[in-house]
KEGUZA-743194 format. One record per atom (N, C-alpha, C): x, y, z. Coordinates in steps of 0.02 Angstrom, whole numbers, plus 32768, in hexadecimal, padded with zeros to 4 digits. Layout:
XYZ...
//
This chain:
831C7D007E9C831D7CBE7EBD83417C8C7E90836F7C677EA383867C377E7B83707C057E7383847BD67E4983477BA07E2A83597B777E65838E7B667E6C83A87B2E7E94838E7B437EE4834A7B437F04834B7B5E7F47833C7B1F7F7D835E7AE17F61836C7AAE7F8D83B37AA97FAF83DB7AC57F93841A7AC57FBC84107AFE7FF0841C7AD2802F841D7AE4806384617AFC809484647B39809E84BA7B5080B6849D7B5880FD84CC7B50813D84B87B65816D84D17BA18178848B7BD2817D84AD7C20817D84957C3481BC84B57C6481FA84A67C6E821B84687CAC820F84267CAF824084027CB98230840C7D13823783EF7D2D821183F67D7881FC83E67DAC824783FF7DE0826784087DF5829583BA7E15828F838F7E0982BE834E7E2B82C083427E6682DA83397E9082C5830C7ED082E282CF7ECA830D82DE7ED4834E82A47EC7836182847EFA836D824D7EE2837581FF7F148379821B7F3D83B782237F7A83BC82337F9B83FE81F57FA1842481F77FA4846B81BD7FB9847881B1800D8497817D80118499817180668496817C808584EB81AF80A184FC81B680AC853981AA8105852A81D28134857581B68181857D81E8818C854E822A81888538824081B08507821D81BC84B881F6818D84B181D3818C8471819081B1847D819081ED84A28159820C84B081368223845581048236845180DD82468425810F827783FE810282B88432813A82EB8417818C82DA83F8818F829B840C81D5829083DD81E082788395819D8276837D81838259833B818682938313818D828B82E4817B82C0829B813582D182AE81278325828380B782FF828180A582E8824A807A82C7826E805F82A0822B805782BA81FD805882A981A4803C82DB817A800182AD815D7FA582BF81667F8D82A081607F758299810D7FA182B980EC7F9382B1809E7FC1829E80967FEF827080B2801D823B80977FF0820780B57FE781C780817FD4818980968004814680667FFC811F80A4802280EF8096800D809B807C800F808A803B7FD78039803E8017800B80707FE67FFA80A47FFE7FD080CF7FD77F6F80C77FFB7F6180D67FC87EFB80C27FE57EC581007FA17EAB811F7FA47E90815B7F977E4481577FAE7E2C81127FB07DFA810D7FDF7DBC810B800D7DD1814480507DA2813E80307D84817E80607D4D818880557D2381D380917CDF81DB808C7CD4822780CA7CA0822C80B57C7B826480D87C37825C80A97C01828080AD7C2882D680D67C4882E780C17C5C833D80737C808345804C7C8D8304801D7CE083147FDB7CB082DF7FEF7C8E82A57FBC7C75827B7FC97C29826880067C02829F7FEB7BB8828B80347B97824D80357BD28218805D7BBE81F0807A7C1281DF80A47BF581A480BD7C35818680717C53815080707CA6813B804F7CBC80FC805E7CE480DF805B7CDF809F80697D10807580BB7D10807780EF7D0880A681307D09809381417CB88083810D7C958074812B7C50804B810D7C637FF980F07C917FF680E27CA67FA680F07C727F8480CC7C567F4180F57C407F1080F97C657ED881387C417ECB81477C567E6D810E7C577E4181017C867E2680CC7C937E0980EB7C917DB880C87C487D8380E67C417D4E80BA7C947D1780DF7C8A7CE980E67CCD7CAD80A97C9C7C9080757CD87C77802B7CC17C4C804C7C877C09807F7C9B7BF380AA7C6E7BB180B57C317BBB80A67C017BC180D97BC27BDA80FA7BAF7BD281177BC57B8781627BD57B7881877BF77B91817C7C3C7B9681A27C4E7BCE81AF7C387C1181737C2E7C2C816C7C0E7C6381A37BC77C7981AE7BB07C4E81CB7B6A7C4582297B717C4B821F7BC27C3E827A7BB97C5082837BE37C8D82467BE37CBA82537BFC7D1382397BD37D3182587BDC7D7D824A7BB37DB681FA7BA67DB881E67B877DED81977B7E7E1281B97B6B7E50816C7B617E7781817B4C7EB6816B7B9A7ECF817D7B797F2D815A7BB17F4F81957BC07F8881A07BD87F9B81CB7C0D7FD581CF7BE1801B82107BE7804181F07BAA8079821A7BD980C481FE7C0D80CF82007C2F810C82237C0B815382297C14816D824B7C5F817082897C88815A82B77C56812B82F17C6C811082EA7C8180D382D27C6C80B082AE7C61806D825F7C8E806B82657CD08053822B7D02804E82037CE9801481CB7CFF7FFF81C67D287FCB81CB7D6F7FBB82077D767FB682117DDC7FBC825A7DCC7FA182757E127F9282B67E0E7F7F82F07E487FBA82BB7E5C7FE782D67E75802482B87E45805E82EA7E48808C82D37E2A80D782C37E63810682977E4B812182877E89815282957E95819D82A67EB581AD82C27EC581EB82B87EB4821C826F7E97822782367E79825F82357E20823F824F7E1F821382597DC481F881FD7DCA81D782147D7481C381B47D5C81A881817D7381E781697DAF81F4813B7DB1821080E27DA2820C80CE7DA0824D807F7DAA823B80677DF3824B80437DF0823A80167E2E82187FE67E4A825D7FF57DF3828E7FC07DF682C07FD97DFA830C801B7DF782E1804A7E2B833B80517E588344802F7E70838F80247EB9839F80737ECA83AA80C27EBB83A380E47ED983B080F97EE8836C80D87EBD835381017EF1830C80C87F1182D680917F1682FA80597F4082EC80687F8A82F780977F7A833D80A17FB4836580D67FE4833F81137FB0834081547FC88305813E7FE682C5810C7FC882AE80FE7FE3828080D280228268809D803582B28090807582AA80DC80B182D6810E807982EB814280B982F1816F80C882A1815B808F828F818F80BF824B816280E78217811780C7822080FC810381EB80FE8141820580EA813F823B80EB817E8273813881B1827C816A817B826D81AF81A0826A81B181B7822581A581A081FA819781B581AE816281F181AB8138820B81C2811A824881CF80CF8221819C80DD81E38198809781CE816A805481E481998024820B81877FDE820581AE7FAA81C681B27FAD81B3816A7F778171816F7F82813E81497F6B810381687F7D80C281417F4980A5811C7F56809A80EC7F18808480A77F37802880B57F05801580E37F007FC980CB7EE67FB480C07EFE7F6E809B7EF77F52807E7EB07F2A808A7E677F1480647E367EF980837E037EE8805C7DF27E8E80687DD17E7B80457D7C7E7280837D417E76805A7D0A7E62809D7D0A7E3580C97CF17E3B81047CFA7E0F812A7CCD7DD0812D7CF77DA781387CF17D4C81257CFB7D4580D77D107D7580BB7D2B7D54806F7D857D6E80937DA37D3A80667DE27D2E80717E187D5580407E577D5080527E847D7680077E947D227FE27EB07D4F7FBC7ECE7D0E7F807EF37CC57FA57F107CE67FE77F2D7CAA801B7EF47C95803E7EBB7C9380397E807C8780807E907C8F80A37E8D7CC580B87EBA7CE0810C7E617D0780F97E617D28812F7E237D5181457E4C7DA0815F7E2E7DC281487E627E1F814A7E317E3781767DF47E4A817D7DD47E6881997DB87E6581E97DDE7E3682177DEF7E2582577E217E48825A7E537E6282557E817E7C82527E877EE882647E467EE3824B7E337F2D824A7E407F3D82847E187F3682D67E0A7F5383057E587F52830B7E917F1C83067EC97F21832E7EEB7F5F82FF7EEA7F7C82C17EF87F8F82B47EF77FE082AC7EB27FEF82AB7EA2802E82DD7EA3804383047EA78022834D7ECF8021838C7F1E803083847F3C800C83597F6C801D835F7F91806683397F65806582FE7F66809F82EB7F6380DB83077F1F80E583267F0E812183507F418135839B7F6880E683A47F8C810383C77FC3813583C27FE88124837F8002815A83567FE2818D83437FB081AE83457F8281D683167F7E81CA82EC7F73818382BC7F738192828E7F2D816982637F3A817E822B7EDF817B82197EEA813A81E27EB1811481E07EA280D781AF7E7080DD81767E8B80BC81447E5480C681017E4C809780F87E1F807580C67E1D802580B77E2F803B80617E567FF680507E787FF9801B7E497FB77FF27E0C7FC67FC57DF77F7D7FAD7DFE7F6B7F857E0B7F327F9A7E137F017F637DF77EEA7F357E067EC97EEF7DE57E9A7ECE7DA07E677EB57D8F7E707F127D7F7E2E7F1D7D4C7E0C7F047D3A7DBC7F037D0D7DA97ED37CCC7DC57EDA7CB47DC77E977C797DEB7E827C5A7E2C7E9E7C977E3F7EA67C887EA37EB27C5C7EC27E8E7C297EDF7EA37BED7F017E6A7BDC7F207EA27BA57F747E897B9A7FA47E967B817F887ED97B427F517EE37B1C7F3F7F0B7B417F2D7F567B7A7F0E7F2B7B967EF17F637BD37F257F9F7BDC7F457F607C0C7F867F7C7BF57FB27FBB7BAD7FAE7FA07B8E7FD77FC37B757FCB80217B7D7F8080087B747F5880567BAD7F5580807BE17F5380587C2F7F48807C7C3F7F94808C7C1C7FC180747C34800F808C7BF5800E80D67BD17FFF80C67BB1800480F77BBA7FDF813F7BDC7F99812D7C027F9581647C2B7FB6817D7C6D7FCC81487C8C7FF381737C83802C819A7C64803F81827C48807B81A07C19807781E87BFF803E81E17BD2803582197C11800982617C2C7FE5822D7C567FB982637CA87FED82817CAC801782567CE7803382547D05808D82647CAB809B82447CAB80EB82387CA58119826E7CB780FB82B17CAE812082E87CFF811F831D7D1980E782FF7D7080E683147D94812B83137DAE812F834F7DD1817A83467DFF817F83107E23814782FF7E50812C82BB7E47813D82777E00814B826F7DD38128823B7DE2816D820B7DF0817281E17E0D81A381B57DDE81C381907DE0820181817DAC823A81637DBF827481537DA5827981007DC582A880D77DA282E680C77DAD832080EE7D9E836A80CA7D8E837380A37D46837F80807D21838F803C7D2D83C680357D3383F67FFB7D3084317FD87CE2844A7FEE7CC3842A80177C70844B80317C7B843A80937CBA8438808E7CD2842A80EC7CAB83E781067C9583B380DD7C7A837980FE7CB0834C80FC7CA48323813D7CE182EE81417CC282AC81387CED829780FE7CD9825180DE7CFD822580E57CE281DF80E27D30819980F27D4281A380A77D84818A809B7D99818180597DB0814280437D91812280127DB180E780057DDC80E97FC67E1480B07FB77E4B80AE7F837E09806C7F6F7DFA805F7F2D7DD480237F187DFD800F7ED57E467FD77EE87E667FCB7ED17E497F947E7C7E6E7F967E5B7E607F7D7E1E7DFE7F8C7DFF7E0B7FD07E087DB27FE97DFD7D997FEE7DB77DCC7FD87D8D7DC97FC77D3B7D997F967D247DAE7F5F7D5C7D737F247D4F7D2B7F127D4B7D247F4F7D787CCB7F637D6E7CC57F8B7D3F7C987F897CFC7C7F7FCB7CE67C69800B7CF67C87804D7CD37C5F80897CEC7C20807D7D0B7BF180647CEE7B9F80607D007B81803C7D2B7BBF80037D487BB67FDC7D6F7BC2800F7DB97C0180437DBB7C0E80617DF87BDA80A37DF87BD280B47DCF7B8F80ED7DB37B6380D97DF77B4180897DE67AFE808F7E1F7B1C80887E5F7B6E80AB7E7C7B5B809B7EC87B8180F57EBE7B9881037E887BCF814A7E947B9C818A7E887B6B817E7E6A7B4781AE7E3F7B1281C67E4E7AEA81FF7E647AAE81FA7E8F7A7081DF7E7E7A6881D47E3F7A3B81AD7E337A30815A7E177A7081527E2C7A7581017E3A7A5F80D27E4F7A3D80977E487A2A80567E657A42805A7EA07A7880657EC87A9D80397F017AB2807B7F0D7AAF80BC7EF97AC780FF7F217ACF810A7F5E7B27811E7F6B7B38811F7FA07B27817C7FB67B2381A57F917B3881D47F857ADD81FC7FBC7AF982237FE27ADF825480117AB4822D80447AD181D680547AB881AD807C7B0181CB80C07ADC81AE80FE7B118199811B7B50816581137B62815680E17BA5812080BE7B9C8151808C7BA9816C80867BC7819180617C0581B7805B7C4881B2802A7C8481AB802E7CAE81DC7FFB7CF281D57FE77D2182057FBE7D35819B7F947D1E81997F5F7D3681527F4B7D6481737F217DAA814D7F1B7DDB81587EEF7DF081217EB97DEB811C7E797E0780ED7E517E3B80EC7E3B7E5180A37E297E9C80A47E1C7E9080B17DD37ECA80E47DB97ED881127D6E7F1980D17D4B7EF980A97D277F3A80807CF57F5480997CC37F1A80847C857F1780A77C537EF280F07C447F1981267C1C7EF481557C247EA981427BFA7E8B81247BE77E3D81137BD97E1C811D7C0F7E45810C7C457E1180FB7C7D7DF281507CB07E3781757C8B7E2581B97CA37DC681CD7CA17DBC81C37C5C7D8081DA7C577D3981967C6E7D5481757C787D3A81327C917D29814B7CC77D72815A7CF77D51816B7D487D28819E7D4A7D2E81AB7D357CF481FC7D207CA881FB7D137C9E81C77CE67C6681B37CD97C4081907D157C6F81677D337C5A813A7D707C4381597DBE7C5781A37DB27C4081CF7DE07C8681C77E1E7CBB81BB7E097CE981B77E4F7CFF82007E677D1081FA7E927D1F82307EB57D7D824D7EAC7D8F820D7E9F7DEF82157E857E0081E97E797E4781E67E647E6581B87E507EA881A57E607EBB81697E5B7F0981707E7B7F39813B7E487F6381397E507F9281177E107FC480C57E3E7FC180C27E6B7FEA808F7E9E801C806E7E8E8036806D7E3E807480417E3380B2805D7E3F80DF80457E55810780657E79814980797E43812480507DEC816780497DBB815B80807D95818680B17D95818780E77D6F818680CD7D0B816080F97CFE815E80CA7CAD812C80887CB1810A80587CCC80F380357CC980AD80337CBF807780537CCD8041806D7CBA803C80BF7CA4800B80D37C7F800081147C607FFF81377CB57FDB81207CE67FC2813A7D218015814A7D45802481097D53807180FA7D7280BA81337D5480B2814E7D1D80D881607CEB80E381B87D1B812081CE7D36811882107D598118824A7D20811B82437CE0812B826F7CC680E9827F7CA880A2825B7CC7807182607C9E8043828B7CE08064828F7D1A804282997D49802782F47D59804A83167D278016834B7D3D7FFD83577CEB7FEE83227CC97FA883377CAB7F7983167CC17F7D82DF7CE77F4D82AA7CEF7F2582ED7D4D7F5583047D677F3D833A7D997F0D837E7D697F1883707D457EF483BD7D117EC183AA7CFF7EBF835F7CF37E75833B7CE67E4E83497D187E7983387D5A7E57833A7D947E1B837D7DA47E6183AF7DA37E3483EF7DAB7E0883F67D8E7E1283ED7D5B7DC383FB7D2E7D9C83DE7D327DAF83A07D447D5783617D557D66835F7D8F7D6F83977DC27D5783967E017D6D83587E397DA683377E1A7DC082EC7E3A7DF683047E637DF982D47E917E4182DA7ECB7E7A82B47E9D7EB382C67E8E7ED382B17E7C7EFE82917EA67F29824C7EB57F5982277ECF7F9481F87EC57FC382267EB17FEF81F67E94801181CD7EBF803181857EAB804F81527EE3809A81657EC380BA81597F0680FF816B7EFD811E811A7F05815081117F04816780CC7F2781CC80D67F2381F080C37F4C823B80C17F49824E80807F22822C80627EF0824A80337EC2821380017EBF822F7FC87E9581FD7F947E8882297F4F7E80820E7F1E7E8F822D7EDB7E6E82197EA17E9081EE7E767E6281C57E537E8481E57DF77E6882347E007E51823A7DCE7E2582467D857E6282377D987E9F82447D5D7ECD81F87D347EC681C17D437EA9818F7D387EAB816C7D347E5581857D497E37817D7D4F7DE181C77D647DD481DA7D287DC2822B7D227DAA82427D2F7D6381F47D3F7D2C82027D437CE382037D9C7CE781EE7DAD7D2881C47DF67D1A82137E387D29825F7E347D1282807E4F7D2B82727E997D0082647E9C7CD0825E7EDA7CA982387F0F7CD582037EF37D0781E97F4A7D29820F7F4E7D7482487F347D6E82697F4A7DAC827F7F987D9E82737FB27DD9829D7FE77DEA82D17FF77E1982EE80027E088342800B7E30832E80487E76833980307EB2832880627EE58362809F7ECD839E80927EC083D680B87EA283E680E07EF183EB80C97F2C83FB80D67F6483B581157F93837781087F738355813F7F848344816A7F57836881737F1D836A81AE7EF0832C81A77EC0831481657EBA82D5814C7E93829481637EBD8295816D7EFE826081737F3D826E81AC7F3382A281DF7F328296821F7F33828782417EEE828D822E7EBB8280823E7E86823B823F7E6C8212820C7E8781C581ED7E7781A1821C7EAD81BC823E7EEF81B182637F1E81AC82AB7F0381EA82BC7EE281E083017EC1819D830E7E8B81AC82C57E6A817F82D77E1E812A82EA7E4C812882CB7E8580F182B77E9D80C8830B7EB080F9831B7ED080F5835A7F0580E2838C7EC1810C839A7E7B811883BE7E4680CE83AC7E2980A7838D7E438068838F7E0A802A839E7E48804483B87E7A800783E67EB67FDF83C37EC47FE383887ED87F93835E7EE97F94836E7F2F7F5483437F417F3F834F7F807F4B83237FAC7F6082D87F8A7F7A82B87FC57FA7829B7F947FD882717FB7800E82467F92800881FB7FBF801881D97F90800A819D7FB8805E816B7FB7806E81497FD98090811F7FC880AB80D67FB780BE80B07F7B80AD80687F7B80DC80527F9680F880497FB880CE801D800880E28020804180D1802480738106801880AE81017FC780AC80EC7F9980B680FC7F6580AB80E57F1F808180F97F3D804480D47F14800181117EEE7FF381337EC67FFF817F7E9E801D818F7E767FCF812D7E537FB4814E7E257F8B81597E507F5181627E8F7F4381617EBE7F0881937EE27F2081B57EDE7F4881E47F1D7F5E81E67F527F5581B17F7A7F7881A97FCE7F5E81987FC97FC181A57FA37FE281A97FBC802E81CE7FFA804381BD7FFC807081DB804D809781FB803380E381D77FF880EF81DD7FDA812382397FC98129824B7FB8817C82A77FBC818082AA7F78815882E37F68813782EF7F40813283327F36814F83477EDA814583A77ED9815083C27EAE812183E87EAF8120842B7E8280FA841B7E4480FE841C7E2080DE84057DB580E984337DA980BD84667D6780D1845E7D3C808A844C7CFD80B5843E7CC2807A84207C988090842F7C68805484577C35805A84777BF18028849F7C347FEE847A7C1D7FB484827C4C7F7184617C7F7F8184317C897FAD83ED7CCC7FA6841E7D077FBF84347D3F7F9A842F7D777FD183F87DB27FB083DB7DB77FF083BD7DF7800583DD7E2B7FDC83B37E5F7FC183B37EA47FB583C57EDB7FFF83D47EF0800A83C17F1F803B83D37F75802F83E07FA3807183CE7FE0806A840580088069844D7FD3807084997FF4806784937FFC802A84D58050804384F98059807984C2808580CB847B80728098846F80B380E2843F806F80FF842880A8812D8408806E818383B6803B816583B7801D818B837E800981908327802781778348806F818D82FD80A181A6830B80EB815B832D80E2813B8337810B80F982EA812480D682D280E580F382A080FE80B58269811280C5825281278124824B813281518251816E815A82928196814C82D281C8816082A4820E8110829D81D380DA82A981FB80A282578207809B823381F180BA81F481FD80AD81E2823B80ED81F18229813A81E38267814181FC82AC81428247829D8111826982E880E4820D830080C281FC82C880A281E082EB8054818482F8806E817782C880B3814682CE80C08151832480E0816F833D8107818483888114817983C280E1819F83A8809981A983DC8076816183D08043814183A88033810D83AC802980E083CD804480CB83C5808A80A483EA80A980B7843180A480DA846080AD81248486809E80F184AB805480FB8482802380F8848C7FDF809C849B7FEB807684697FF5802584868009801C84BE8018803884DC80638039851080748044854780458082855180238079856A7FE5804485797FAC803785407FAB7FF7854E7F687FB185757F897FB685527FBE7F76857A7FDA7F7385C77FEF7FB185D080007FBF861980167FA7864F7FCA
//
């Protein structure tokens, strides 16, 4: 983003993709199948004044560097939509909301064209808000509906959120489960004892102590979830390798790595990924590595250019794809289909410029590349399973 984002050019506005709608040629059978051990973190927290009043989440602001020295030789200020993202790609469907069923719809056709099985979203409890006070958890029913119309299955991806502790975990699983666990949508994972469990991603799970997740993971825990009805497959996010034996202690069930920057955490790092799977085997954990087709979040943290990753036309998405498949896990996940202000989307994007701003995009190839290249790898993965098991 350039510093100067008051000069104003009149640019004609960027050619939109629109949401197609689903007529008989798009019969079921014309889809890939799903592969339901590919999952995708999906986030339903954008919006635009036709659907939520105003714009969200694509007015982002500049987020200053912890230094204030550093800080002091980059922009501030916040993003001013709809020409002006916070992202460094534009997306194909423009600043959308999160809360239009046509591009609810579009959007279970491209995971669905991508051969993705299930979507890990994004989700904080209901009536607590995300970091924008938007509210996520109204959002569910439209989103399982729309899912299931695709076949395809939903996980909840949790969040952060304030004052997360065993007690409280334990109430918010129990909602879901009670409010959620009967959706044909509603996603459930094959135990090594043939029981089908919900699975949750419980994002940034570092922040609680081992002993704190002990009383809801562990059977003899304070807040034990374990051989109740809420009872689940919980997965933690793997940063540092310390935390290997951390999750272990805490009683989780797996673990998953979500950064999409190769090299950037011990977890994130592909070349660490089949010892961190050997851990697995032996402590009995699901292993899940996150793949992602690049990174770069500098439209939104402008000091932060060092963990960009170069998409390098796809070849970065297929490369993080191979390492992924090469260390035998059981599911693979991907960062993101539409995580926009980090650019590790999967989602179409197009071409923009806008004053000084131009857009990143997916030339020389289409819109749907990254779409195209996932359900190559979602195929040969499954492909490669078959194998091991035989």
């Amino acid at each position: 983003m350039e510093k100067d984002t008051k000069v104003v050019v009149s640019a004609k506005p960027a050619q939109m993709i629109q949401a197609e709608k689903p007529d008989s040629l798009n019969k079921m059978q014309d889809f890939p199948e799903p592969n339901y051990n590919v999952h995708a973190f999906y986030y339903v927290w954008y919006g635009n004044p036709q659907f939520d009043g105003k714009f969200v989440h694509w007015d982002h602001q500049l987020l200053p560097h912890w230094d204030p020295k550093v800080a002091s030789g980059y922009p501030t200020g916040q993003h001013q939509p709809p020409n002006d993202i916070g992202a460094n790609f534009y997306p194909a469907l423009g600043p959308y909301s999160s809360r239009d069923p046509s591009v609810l719809e579009e959007h279970m056709r491209q995971l669905r064209t991508a051969a993705v099985g299930v979507l890990a979203v994004s989700w904080y409890p209901r009536s607590m808000n995300d970091d924008n006070g938007e509210e996520i958890d109204n959002l569910l029913p439209l989103i399982l509906d729309a899912a299931d119309k695709y076949q395809l299955k939903v996980v909840f991806h949790i969040e952060p959120y304030k004052g997360r502790d065993d007690a409280n975990m334990r109430e918010n699983i129990k909602y879901i489960v009670e409010r959620y666990g009967n959706h044909p949508a509603f996603y459930r994972y094959k135990t090594s004892t043939g029981k089908f469990l919900p699975l949750y991603y419980v994002y940034d799970s570092y922040l609680q102590t081992p002993d704190v997740w002990a009383e809801l993971l562990k059977p003899n825990g304070i807040s034990t979830i374990r051989d109740t009805p809420y009872d689940g497959i919980f997965v933690a996010l793997l940063v540092e390798e310390k935390h290997k034996n951390d999750i272990q202690t805490a009683g989780f069930d797996g673990l998953y790595t979500y950064f999409a920057t190769n090299g950037f955490t011990y977890g994130s790092s592909h070349h660490n990924w089949r010892s961190i799977k050997t851990f697995c085997d032996f402590n009995g954990l699901i292993f899940i590595p996150s793949i992602g087709p690049g990174y770069i979040d500098t439209s939104i943290r402008p000091w932060n250019s060092q963990n960009t990753r170069n998409r390098i036309n796809g070849k970065y998405y297929e490369n993080a794809f191979n390492a992924a498949v090469e260390a035998r896990p059981q599911i693979i996940s991907i960062t993101s289909f539409n995580e926009w202000h980090e650019g590790t989307q999967i989602e179409k994007a197009i071409p923009k410029t806008w004053g000084k701003t131009v857009y990143l995009d997916y030339l020389p190839h289409k819109p749907t590349v990254y779409l195209e290249l996932t359900q190559k790898w979602a195929k040969k993965f499954s492909e490669e399973q078959k194998k091991w098991l035989e």
